[in-house]
C-alpha positions as CSV (number, residue, x, y, z in Angstrom):
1,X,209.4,30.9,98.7
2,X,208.9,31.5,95.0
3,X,205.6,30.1,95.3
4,X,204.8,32.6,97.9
5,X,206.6,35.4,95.8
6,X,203.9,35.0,92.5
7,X,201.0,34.7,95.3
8,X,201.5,38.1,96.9
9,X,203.0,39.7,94.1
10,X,199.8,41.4,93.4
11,X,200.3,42.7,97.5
12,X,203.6,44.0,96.9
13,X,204.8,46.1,94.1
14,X,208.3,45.9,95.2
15,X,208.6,42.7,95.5
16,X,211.3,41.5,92.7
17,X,209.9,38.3,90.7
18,X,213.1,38.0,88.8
19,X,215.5,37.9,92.2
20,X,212.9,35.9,93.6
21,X,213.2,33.3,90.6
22,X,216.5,33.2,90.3
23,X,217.3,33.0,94.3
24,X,214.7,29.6,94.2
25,X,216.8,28.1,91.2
26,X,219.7,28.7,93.4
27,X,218.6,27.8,96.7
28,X,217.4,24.3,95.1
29,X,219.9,24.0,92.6
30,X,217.7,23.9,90.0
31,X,219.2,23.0,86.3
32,X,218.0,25.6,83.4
33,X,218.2,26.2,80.1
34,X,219.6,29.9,79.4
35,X,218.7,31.6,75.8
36,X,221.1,34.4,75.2
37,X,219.9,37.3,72.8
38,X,221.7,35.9,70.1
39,X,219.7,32.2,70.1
40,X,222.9,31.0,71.8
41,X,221.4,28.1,74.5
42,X,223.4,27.3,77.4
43,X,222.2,24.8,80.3
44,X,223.6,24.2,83.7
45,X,222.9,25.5,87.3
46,X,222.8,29.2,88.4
47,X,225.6,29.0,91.7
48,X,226.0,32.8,92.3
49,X,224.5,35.8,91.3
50,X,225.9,39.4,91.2
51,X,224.4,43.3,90.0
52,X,225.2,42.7,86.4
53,X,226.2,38.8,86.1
54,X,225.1,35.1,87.0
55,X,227.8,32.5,87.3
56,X,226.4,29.5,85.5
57,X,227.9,25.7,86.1
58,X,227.5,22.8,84.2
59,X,229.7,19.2,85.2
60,X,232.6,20.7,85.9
61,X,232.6,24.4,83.9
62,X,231.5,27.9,85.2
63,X,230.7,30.4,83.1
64,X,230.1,34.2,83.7
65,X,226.9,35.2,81.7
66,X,226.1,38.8,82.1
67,X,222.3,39.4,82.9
68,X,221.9,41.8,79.8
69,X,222.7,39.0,77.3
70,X,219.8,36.7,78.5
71,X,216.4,36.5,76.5
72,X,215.0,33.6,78.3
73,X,215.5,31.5,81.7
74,X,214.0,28.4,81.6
75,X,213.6,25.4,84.0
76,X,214.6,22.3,82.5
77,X,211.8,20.7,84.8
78,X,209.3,23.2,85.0
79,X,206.6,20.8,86.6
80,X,208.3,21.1,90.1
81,X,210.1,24.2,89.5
82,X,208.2,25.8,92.3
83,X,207.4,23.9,95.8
């Protein structure tokens, strides 16, 4: 899907890179590494997504992270990040 999202992105000016990115890392579960805009780095899974917030779990926390505080999503295994 996210694969096919950065293809025809090009195609599609409404398609949404960021949803699509962030849906993917749900989807598969996908563990990142989330810089906030004040350096703070968190790591865990995204589980949920809403119109201002992610809910982020790691082991056995779940944190709300609003979307306006993030700098920087990054896979923690960005060689398989996208089928």
């Amino acid at each position: 899907m996210l694969k096919e999202a950065i293809e025809t992105s090009d195609e599609n000016p409404l398609n949404d890179i960021e949803t699509d990115f962030i849906n993917h890392a749900i989807e598969k579960s996908k563990a990142l590494t989330v810089f906030l805009v004040n350096g703070i780095k968190l790591e865990g899974s995204i589980i949920a997504m809403g119109k201002n917030s992610f809910l982020l779990k790691r082991d056995d926390n779940i944190q709300l992270v609003y979307k306006h505080s993030i700098s920087t999503i990054l896979p923690l295994d960005s060689s398989n990040f996208i089928d």
